[in-house]
C-alpha positions as CSV (number, residue, x, y, z in Angstrom):
1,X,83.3,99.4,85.2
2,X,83.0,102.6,87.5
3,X,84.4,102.4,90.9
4,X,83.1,104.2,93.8
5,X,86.0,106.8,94.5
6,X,85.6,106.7,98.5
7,X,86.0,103.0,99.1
8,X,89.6,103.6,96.7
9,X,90.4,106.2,98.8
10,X,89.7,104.7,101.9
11,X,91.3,101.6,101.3
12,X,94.5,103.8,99.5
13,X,94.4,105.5,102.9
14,X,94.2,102.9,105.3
15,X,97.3,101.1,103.1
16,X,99.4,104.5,103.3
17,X,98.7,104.2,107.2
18,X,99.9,100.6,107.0
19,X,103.3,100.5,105.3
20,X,103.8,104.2,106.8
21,X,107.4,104.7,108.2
22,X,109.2,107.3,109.5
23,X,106.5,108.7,111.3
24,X,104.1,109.1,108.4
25,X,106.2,108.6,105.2
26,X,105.0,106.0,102.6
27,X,106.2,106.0,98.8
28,X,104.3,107.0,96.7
29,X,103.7,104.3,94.0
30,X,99.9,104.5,93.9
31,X,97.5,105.6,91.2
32,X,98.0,109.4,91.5
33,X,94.2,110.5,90.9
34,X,93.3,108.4,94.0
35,X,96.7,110.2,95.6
36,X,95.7,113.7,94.6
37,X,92.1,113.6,95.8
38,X,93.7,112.3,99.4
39,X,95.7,115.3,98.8
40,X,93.1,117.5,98.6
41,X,91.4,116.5,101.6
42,X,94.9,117.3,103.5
43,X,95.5,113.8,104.7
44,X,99.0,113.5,102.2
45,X,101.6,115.8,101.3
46,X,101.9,117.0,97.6
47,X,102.5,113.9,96.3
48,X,103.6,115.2,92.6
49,X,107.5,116.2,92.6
50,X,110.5,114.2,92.5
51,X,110.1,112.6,95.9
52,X,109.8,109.3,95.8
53,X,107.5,109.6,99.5
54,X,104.5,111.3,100.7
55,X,103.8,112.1,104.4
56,X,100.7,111.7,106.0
57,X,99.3,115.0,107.8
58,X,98.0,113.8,111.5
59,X,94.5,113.8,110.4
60,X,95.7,111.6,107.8
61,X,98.0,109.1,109.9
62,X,94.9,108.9,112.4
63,X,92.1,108.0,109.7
64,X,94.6,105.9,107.9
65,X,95.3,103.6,111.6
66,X,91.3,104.0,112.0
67,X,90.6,102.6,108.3
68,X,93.4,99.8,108.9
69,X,92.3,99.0,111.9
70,X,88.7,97.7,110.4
71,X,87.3,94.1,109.6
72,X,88.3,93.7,106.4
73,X,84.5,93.2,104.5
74,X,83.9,89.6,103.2
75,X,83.6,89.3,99.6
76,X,80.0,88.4,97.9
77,X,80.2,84.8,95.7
């Protein structure tokens, strides 16, 4: 089954923005593909290293509250 990468992101994103603390920081136990392409679009730090955190840039902390902040879309039966 292929996912669509953007709603992962997305809802990776608005999760990070969720359990953030710290002023941005959220560990960074999360599939790393998904993690690196947020990376990419500068909304995380680096999240390969040994840290076990990334920190959300401020375009990142303020899409992630925007994404969290949503209606959560109701599942089709």
């Amino acid at each position: 089954m292929e996912y669509d990468k953007e709603i992962l992101q997305a809802a990776m994103l608005a999760l990070i923005g969720v359990f953030e603390f710290d002023k941005g920081r959220a560990w960074k136990r999360d599939d790393f593909s998904v993690m690196d392409d947020l990376y990419k679009q500068g909304l995380i730090t680096d999240p390969r290293g040994h840290r076990e955190s990334v920190l959300l840039t401020e375009a990142g902390r303020l899409k992630a509250k925007t994404l969290a902040a949503q209606p959560t879309p109701r599942l089709r039966n």
